[in-house]
Structure formats: structure tokens, C-alpha cells
BATORRO-147044 format. One record per residue (C-alpha): x, z, y; residue in three letters; chain; residue number from 0. Coordinates in Angstrom, 2 decimals, m for minus. Layout:
REM BATORRO-147044
        c1        c3        c2   type   mol   seq
         X         Z         Y    ala     A   NUM
...
//
This chain:
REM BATORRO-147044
        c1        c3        c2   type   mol   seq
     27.19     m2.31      7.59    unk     A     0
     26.29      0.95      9.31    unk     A     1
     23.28      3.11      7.72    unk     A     2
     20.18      3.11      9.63    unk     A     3
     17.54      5.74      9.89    unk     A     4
     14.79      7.43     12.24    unk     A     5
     15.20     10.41     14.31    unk     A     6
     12.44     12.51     14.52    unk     A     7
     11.78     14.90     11.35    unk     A     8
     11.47     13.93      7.72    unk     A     9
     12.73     15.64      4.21    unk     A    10
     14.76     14.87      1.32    unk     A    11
     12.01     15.29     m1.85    unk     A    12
     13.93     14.81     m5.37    unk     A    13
     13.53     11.24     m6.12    unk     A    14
     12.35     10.65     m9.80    unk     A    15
     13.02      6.95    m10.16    unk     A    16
     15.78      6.76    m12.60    unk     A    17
     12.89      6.29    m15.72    unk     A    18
     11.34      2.90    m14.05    unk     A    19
     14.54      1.67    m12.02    unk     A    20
     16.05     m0.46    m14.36    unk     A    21
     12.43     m1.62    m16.04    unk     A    22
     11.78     m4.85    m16.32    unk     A    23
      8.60     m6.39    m14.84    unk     A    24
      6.14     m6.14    m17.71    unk     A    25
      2.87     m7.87    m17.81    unk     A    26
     m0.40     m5.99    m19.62    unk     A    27
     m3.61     m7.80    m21.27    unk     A    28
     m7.09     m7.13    m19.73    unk     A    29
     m8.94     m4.29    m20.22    unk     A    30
    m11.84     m4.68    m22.59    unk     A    31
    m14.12     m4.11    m18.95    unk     A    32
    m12.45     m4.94    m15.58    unk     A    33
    m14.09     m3.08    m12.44    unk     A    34
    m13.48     m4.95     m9.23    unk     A    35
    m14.87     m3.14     m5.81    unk     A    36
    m16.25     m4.61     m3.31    unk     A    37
    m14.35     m2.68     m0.92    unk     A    38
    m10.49     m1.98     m1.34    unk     A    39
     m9.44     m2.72      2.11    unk     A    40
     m9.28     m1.67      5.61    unk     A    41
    m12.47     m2.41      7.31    unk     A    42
    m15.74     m4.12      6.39    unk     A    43
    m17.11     m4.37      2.51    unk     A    44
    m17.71     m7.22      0.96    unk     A    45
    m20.73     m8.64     m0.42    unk     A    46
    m21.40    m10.17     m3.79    unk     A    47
    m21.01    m13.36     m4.00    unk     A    48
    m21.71    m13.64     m7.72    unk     A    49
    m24.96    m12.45     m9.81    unk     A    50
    m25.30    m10.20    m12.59    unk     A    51
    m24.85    m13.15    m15.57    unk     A    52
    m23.04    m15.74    m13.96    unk     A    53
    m19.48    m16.69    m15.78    unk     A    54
    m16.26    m16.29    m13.63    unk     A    55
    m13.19    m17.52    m13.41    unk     A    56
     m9.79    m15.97    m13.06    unk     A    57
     m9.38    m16.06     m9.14    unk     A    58
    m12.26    m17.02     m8.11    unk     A    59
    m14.18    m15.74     m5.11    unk     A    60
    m16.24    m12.86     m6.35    unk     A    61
    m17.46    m11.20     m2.76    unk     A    62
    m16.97    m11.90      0.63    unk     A    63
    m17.70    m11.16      4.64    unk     A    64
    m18.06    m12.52      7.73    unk     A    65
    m16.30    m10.04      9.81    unk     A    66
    m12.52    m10.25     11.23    unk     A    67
    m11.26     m7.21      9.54    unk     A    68
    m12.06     m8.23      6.34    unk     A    69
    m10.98     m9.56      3.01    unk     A    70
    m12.31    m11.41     m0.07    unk     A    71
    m11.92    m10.51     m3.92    unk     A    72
    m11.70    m12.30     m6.23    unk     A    73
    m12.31    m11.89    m10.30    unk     A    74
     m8.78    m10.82    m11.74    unk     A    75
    m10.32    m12.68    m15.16    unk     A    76
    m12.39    m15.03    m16.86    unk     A    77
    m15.51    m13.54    m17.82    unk     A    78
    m19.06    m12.92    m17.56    unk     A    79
    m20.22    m10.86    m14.75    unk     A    80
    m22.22     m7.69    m16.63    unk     A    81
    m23.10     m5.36    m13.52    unk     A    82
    m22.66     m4.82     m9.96    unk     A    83
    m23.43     m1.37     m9.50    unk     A    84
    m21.79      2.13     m7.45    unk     A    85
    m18.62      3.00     m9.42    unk     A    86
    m16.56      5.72     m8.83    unk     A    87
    m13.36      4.89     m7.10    unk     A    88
     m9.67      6.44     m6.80    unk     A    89
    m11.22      8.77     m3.58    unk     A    90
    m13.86     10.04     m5.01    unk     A    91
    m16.41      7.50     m3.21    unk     A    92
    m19.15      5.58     m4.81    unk     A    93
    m18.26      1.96     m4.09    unk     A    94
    m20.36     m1.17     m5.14    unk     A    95
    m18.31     m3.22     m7.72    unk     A    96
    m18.33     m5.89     m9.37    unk     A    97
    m18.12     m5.12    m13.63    unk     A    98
    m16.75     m8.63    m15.77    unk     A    99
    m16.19     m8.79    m19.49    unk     A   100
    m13.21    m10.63    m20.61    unk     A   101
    m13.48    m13.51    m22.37    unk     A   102
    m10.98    m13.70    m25.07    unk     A   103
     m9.21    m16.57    m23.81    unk     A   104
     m8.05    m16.35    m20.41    unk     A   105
     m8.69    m19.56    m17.67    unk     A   106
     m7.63    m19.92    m14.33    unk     A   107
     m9.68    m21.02    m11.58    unk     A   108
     m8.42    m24.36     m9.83    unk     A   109
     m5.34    m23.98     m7.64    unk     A   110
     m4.01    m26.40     m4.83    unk     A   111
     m0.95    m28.30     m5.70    unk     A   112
      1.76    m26.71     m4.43    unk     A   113
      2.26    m26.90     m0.65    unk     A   114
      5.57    m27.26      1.58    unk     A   115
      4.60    m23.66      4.24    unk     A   116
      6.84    m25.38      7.05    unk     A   117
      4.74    m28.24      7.59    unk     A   118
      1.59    m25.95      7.72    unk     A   119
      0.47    m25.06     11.27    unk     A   120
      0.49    m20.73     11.87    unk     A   121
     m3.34    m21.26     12.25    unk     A   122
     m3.67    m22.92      8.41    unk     A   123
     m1.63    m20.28      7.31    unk     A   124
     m3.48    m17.87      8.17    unk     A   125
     m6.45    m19.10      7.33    unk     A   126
     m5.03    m19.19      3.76    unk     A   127
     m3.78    m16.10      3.72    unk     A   128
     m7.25    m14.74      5.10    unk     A   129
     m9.11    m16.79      2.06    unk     A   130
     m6.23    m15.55     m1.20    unk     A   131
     m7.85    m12.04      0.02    unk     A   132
     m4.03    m10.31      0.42    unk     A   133
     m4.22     m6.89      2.08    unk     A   134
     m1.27     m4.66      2.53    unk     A   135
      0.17     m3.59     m1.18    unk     A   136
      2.32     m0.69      0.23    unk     A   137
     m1.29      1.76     m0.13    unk     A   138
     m2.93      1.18      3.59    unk     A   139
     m4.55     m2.36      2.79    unk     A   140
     m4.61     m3.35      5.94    unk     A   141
     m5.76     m7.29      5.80    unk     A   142
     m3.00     m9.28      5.83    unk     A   143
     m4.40    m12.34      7.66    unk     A   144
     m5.40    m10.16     10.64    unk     A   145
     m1.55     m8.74     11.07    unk     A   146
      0.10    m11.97     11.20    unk     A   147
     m2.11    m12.65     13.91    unk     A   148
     m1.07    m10.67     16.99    unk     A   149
     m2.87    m10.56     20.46    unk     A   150
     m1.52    m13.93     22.55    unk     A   151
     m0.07    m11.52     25.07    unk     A   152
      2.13     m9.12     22.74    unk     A   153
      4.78    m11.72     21.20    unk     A   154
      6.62    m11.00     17.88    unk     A   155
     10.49    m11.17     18.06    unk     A   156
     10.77     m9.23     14.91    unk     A   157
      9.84     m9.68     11.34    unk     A   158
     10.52     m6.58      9.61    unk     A   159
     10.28     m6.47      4.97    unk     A   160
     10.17     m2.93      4.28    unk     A   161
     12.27     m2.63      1.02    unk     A   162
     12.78      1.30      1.41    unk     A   163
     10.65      2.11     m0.78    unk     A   164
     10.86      6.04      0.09    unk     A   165
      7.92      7.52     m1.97    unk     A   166
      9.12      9.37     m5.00    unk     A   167
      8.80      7.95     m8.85    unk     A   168
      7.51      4.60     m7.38    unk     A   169
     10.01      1.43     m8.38    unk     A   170
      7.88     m1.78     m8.15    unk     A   171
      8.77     m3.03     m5.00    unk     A   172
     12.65     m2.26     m6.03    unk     A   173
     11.98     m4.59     m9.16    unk     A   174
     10.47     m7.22     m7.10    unk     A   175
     13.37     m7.39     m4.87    unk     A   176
     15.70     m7.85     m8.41    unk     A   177
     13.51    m10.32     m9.67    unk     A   178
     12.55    m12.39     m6.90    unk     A   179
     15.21    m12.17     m4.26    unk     A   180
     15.13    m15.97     m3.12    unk     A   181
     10.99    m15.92     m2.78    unk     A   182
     11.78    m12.83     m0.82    unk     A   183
     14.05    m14.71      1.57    unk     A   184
     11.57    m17.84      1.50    unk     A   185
      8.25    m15.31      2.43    unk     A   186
     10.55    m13.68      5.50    unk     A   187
     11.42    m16.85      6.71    unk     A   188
      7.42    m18.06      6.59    unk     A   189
      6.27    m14.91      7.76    unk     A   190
      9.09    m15.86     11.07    unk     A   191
      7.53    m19.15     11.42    unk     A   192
      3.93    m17.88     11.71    unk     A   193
      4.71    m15.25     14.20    unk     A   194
      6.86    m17.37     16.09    unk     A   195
      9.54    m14.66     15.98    unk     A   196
     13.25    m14.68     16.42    unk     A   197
     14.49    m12.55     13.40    unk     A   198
     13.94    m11.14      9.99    unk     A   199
     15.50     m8.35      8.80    unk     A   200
     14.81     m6.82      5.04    unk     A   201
     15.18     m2.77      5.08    unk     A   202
     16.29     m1.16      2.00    unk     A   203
     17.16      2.56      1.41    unk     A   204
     21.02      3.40     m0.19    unk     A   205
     19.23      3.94     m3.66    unk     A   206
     18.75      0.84     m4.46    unk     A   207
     22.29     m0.54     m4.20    unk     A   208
     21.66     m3.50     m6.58    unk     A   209
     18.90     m4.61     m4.70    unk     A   210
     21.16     m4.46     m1.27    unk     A   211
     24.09     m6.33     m2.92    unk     A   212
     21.91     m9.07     m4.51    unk     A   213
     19.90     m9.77     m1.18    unk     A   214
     22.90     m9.48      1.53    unk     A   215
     25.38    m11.79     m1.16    unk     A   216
     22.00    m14.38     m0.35    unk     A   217
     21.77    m13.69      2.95    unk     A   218
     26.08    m13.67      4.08    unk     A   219
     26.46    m14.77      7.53    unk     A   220
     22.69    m16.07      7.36    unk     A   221
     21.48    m16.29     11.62    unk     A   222
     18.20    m15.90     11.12    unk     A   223
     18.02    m12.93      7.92    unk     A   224
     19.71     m9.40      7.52    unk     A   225
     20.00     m6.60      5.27    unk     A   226
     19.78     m3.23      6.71    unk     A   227
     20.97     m0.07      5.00    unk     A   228
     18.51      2.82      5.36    unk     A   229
     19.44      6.42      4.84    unk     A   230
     17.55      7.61      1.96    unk     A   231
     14.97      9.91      4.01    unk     A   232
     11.31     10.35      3.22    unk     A   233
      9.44      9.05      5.18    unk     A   234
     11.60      5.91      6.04    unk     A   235
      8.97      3.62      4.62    unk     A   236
      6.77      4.27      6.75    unk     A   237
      6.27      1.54      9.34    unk     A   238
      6.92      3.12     12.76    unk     A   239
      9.65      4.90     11.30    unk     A   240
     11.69      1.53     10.00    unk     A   241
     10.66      0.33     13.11    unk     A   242
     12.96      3.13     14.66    unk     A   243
     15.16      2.80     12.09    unk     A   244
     16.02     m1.01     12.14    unk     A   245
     15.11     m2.00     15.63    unk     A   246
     15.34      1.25     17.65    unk     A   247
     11.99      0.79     19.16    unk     A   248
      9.52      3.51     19.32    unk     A   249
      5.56      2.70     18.99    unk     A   250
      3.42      4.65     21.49    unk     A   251
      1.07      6.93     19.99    unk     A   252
     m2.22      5.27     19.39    unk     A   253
     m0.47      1.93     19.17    unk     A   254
      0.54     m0.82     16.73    unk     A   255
      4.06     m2.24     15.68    unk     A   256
      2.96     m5.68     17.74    unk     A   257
      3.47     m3.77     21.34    unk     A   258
      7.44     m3.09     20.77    unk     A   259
      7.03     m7.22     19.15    unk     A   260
      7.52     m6.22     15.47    unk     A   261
      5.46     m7.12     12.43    unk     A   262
      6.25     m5.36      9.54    unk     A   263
      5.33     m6.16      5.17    unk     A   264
      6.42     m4.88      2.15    unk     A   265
      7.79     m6.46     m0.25    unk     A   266
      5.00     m6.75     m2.58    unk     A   267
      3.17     m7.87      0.46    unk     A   268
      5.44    m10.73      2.18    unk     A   269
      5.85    m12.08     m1.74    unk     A   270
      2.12    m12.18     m2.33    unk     A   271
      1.39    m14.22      1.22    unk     A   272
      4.20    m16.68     m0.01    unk     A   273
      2.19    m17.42     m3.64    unk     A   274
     m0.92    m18.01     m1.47    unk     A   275
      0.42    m20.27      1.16    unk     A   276
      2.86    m22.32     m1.47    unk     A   277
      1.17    m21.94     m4.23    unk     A   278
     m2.73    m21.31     m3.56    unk     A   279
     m2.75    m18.53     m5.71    unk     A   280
     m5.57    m15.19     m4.84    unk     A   281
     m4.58    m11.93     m4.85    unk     A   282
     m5.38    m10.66     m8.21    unk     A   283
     m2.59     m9.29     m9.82    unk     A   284
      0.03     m6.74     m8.44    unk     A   285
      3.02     m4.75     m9.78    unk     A   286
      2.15     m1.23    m10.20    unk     A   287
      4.44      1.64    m11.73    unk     A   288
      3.37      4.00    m14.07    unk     A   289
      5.57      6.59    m14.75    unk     A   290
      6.33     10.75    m15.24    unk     A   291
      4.43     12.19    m18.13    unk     A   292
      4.11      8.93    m20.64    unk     A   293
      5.70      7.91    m22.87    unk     A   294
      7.08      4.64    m21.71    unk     A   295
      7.55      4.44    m18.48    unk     A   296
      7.45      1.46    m16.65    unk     A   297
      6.58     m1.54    m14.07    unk     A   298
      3.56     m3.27    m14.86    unk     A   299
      1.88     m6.72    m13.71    unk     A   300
     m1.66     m5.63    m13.43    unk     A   301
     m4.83     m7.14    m12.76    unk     A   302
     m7.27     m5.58     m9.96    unk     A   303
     m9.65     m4.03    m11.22    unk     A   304
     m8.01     m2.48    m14.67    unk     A   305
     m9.26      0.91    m15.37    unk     A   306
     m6.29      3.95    m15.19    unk     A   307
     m6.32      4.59    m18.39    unk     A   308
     m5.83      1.40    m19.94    unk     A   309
     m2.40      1.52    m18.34    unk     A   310
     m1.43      4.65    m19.45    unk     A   311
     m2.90      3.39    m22.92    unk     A   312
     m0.26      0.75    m22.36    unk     A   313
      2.65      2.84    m21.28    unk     A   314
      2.16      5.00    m24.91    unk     A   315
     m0.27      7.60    m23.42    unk     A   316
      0.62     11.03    m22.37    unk     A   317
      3.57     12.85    m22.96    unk     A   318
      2.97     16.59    m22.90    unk     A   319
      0.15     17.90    m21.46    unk     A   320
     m0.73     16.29    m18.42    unk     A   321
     m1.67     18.20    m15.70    unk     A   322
     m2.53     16.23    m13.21    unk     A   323
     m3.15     12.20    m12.55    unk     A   324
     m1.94     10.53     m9.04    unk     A   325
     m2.81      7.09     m8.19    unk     A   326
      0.11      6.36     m5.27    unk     A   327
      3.00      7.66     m5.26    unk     A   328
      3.17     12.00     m4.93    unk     A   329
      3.37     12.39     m1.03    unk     A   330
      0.77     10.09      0.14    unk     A   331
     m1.39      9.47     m2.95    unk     A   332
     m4.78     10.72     m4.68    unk     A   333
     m5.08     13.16     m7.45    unk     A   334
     m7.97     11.61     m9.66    unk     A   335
    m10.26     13.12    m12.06    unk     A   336
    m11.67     10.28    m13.52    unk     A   337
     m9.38      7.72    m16.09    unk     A   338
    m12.03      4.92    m15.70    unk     A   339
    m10.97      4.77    m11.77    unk     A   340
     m9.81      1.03    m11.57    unk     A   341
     m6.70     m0.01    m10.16    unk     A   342
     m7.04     m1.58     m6.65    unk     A   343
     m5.16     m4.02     m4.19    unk     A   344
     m3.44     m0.85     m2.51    unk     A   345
     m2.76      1.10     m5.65    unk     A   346
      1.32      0.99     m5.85    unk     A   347
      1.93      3.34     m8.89    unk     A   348
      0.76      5.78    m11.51    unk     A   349
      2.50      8.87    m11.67    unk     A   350
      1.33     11.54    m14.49    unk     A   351
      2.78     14.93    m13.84    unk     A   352
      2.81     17.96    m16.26    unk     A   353
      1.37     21.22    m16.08    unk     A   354
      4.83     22.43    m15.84    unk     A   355
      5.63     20.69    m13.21    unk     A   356
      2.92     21.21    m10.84    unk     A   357
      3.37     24.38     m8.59    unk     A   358
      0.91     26.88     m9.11    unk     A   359
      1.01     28.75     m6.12    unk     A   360
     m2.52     29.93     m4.54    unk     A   361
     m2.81     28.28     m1.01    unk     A   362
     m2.34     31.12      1.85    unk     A   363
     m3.04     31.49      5.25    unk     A   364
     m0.63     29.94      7.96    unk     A   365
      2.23     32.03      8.52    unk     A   366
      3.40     30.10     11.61    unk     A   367
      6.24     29.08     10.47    unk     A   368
      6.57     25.74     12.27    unk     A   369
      8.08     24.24      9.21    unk     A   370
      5.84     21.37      9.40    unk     A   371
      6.37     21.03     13.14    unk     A   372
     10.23     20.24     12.16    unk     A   373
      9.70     17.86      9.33    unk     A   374
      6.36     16.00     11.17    unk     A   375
      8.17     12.24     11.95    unk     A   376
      5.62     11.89     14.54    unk     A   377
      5.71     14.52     16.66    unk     A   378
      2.60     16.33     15.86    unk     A   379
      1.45     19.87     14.93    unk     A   380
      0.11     19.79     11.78    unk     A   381
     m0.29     23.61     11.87    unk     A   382
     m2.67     23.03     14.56    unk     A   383
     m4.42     20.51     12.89    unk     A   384
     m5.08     22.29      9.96    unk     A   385
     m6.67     25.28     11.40    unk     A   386
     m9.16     23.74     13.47    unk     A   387
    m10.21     21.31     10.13    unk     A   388
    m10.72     24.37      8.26    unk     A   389
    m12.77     25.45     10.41    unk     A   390
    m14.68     22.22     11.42    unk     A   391
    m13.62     22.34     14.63    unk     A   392
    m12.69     18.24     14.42    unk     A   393
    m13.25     17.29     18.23    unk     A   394
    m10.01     20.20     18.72    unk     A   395
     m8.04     18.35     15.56    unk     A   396
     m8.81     15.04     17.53    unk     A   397
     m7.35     16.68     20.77    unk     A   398
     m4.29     17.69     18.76    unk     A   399
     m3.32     14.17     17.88    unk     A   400
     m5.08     13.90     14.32    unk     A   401
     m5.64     10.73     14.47    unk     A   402
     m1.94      9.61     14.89    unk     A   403
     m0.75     10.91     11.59    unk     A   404
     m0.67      8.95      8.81    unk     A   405
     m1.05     11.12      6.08    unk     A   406
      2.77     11.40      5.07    unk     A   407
      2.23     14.58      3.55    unk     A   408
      6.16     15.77      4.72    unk     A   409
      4.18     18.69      6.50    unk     A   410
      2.20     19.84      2.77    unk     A   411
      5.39     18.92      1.34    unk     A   412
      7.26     22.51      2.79    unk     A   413
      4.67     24.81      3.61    unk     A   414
      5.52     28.03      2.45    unk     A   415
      1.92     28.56      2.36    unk     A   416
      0.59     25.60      0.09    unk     A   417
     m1.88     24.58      2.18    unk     A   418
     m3.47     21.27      2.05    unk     A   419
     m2.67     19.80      5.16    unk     A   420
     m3.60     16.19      4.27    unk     A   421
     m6.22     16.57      2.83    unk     A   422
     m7.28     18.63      6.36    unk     A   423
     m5.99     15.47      8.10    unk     A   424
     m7.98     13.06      6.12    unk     A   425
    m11.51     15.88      6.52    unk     A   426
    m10.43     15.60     10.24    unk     A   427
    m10.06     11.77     10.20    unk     A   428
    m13.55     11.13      8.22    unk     A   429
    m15.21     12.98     10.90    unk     A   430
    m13.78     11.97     14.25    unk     A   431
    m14.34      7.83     13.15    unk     A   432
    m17.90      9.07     12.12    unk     A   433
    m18.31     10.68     15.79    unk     A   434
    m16.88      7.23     17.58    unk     A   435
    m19.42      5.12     15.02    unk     A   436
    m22.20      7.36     16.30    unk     A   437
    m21.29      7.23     19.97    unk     A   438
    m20.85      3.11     19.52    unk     A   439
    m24.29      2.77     18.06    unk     A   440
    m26.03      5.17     20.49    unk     A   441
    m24.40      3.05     23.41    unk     A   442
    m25.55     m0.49     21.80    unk     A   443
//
């Protein structure tokens, strides 16, 4: 098989993963208080759908909302609901959540027999998928139920499972794939059927050679499923770029995967959509790894809603001194200041780095280097973009494409000058949506 990769930029960070690559999938006990917002997708919050007092049940619907881009939560335990007040999530934001106390003994809310997906109509399925509340796991939570549901007139040939896995330190989806390589196949081959498209393909990057072997030795001389080889290049992940990568199609700026007829999941993702559909499970558990400065490293099975530092409280604790906390992986996650920050639907990893390890440098002014110009995957001038958010000049960062990035961080990644370029995109990003929600209203 040849080795497939995108064409336009991207670097070669060290990787980190050899501590959590061979781990085990490890499940953790509750925390002794479980935070669950109300908000941890793409598009609009939920509502309570619970009172302060009432008892819960693990998996049941906890908040809810009527609008299409949207997705329920549900209680990750059985408990008794104590608050639902503004907590303090993994950005910094005050987000209303829902607070349970475990009860000592776990219980499950009631799940459907299990179901046979191909006689299940695309519509049911999604409506399933919708109600289990699954949202992208690979960090953009994008609801799931609204992505396997492409406009009528932009037809899916393509199913793509995005195994790559690029971000440094992070492992889970890489001991999914070992673990679970037949649901993998079964939730590509579902995901097909409910898109109506032709074939699947599973992307995995050259590091994770047992994963490749186990999958294509499934998959030999399968028509419908492939494995495809993916240089190891950050980002590769990243969906247009597999995209590129696996199909040689390029998404127009401003566009989504659906108008070159691809649909893409992660692994973590695709698996999660399969346990709803066959299985009627919710989404209230995920595989997150913790790893770098602790002192046993590894890939949990966590509930949403588990404070930070009850996973590093089950990983050992620190190692060292620890000099900063990121929830995500290091190139597109958030630095945290906060341990009681609960894990979300979107939260992929836990990476504790030392003091030592951190680079110290002061942040300088743009030297004009262009270094981030050649690394940028899509194209854009993040030198640009930068000085006009500094500045608050976010109408000229919108002109210069801001809104296409997606926060890779490739461009922060080798400026000479440290500067925080994502975090300028993100400023940038915050304030152009805010100017189109203004200009919506004022028009309605």
C-alpha cells in the first residue's frame, strides 16, 4: 500500500506516545462529585431537564433543546442531583451545569434490547444518534446526528474513520482501534448505510503499525472497507487534510467535507454512534489519555463530567513539578488553571508537562519570517492574522481568512517569536461570530 498524505504545509512535532501506546484501556470509579455542563457541544445549550433534588440515573436525560444543532446530556451516574449552578469550564467560561452525587452503588438507566442497525431506516438512525447525545470526540464536538445528515443535494460517496491520530502524547483512539477493531469495521459499514455512500476507508498514520496490521488482516480484499497508510505529519488528523490525503479532494474555503461527498469520524466517534444505534447506550463515558508528568500514565474510560484532578489522582498524581496542565492534546488544546475543570464529551486527553519542559521564552514582536506562512495547511497568513488581533482590528483578521483556520496551532508551533497565534485566532474568532450575531438580530 502506498503512504498517503496532504500537500500543503504541516510539521513534524516529537511525538511523545511511547508511555500510553501499549496501555491498556483502564476504567476509573466516579468522582466523589461529577459536574456535567449543560453545554459541551457545538451550537445551542441545553436546558435542565432535572431539578435540584431529584435522583438520576446513569444515562439518563439530564438537559435538553429544541434546536437542530444541538445535543442532549445525560447523567454519567446514579445520583442525586445537588446543584445546577455556573461552573467553571476547561476555557475559562462560566457554563451552567448540572452537579450529581454518586450513590455508592452504581445503576443504569433502562436500555433498548439490542437492535440489528441494517434493518433501521437512515432517518431512525439518526434520530437515535441525535437522542444518545454523541458529538464529535476528536475535540470540535460537532453533533453527530446533524453530520450524518447531509443537504439532499450534496451526496456522500465517501465515509472517511480518521485513525491518524496526529496530536502529540494522545493514544486513545490508537487503543480503541486495538481493542475494538471488528465494532470499528461494523460502525464504518453503518455509518455507509446511513449516508448512502459507496466506500469506507479507515486512515491511520505509520505509527501505529499494530493498529494498521490488525485492521487491513480484517479488512483483506474487503470491496466495500480499506486501510490507508498516512505519513506521520501533523496535522494529518485534521479533517480537510485526510480528506486530501485519502481521497485527493480539496474542500473550498468556507466549506464542509459534504461538498467534495465525504463524511468524516473518528474513531472514538464512529464506535460511540455504533453503541447507540445497536445497543441504545448515551454518550456518557469516553476514553481519555492522561499522560506526561504522572506517574502512571495511561488510557482511561471516563465518565463526563469527572473533575481533572480526580484523573490525575488516578494516574498516581504528579511527577515532578508540574508546570503546566492541558486538557487536549499540546497543539490544539487548553492550558487550565483550575483541577476541578470536569472532563467533557470533546476532551481527548490529559497531558501534564513540567516546568522543564515548557519553553520559557518571552513572546516578541513578528519578525516576518513567514515561517508560519510555510507550515499553515490551509493556506492562510497567520502572521497577518495575528497583528491585526493584537490590535483589535478583527473585521481586517476576518478579511484575512480567520475564520478558515482551525486552530492547528502548526503556525505557534515554529515561531521564532513565541507568539500566541491561536490564541489571536480564537480572540479573532469570538469577535467576528459576535459581529454576525449582532448583525442577524438587528436584521430580525
Amino acid at each position: 500500500m502506498s503512504v498517503k498524505t496532504f500537500t500543503r504545509g504541516g510539521v513534524h512535532p516529537p511525538e511523545h506516545k511511547e508511555p500510553t501506546a501499549g496501555s491498556p484501556i483502564r476504567e476509573i470509579p466516579p468522582a466523589p462529585e461529577m459536574v456535567v455542563p449543560l453545554s459541551q457541544h457545538t451550537g445551542a445549550p441545553c436546558e435542565a431537564t432535572v431539578a435540584v433534588g431529584d435522583r438520576v440515573m446513569a444515562g439518563q436525560k439530564i438537559g435538553d433543546s429544541e434546536a437542530f444543532i444541538s445535543a442532549p446530556v445525560h447523567s454519567p451516574v446514579s445520583g442525586t442531583v445537588k446543584a445546577i449552578e455556573m461552573r467553571r469550564v476547561f476555557t475559562g467560561a462560566m457554563v451552567r451545569c448540572v452537579v450529581i452525587a454518586p450513590d455508592e452503588h452504581q445503576e443504569q438507566a433502562a436500555q433498548t434490547e439490542r437492535r440489528d442497525w441494517r434493518a433501521l431506516a437512515p432517518d431512525e438512525i439518526r434520530s437515535i444518534v441525535r437522542q444518545a447525545g454523541i458529538v464529535g470526540l476528536g475535540g470540535a464536538a460537532f453533533p453527530a446526528s446533524v453530520k450524518i445528515a447531509p443537504p439532499k443535494d450534496k451526496p456522500i460517496d465517501s465515509v472517511i474513520i480518521n485513525g491518524c491520530e496526529c496530536e502529540p502524547f494522545l493514544t486513545c483512539d490508537q487503543a480503541l482501534m486495538l481493542l475494538r477493531p471488528d465494532d470499528l469495521i461494523e460502525a464504518t459499514r453503518l455509518l455507509i448505510k446511513v449516508v448512502g455512500a459507496r466506500r469506507g476507508y479507515i486512515g491511520i498514520e505509520l505509527n501505529k503499525p499494530d493498529a494498521i496490521e490488525l485492521l487491513a488482516s480484517k479488512l483483506k480484499e474487503d470491496p466495500e472497507i480499506c486501510v490507508v497508510r498516512c505519513e506521520v505529519k501533523y496535522p494529518e488528523g485534521a479533517e480537510k487534510q485526510l480528506i486530501k490525503a485519502v481521497l485527493d479532494r480539496e474542500v473550498p474555503p468556507g466549506k464542509l467535507p459534504s461538498e467534495v461527498g465525504a463524511l468524516v469520524h473518528n474513531v472514538g466517534t464512529a464506535l460511540a454512534i455504533l453503541d447507540a444505534v445497536a445497543q441504545g447506550t448515551t454518550l456518557t463515558r469516553r476514553v481519555v489519555t492522561v499522560t506526561g508528568a504522572v506517574a502512571r500514565p495511561g488510557n482511561l474510560e471516563v465518565r463526563v463530567g469527572t473533575p481533572v484532578s480526580h484523573l490525575i489522582e488516578q494516574c498516581g498524581g504528579f511527577a515532578g513539578q508540574p508546570g503546566k496542565v492541558i486538557l487536549g492534546g499540546p497543539m490544539t488544546g487548553w492550558a487550565i488553571e483550575d483541577l476541578g475543570v470536569p472532563v467533557q464529551k470533546g476532551t481527548s486527553g490529559v497531558v501534564v508537562l513540567t516546568r522543564e519542559y515548557m519553553d520559557a521564552h518571552p513572546t516578541l514582536a513578528c519578525v516576518r519570517c513567514g515561517k508560519c506562512v510555510e507550515v499553515c495547511p490551509m493556506g492562510l497568513m497567520p502572521n497577518m492574522i495575528g497583528i491585526y488581533a493584537e490590535r483589535g482590528r478583527y473585521d481586517d483578521a476576518e478579511k484575512w481568512n480567520a475564520m478558515d483556520c482551525f486552530e492547528c496551532g502548526a503556525c505557534a508551533y515554529v515561531c521564532p517569536s513565541k507568539r500566541p497565534l491561536v490564541d489571536c485566532v480564537r480572540k479573532s474568532k469570538q469577535a467576528i461570530n459576535e459581529k454576525h450575531r449582532r448583525q442577524r438580530e438587528a436584521k430580525s
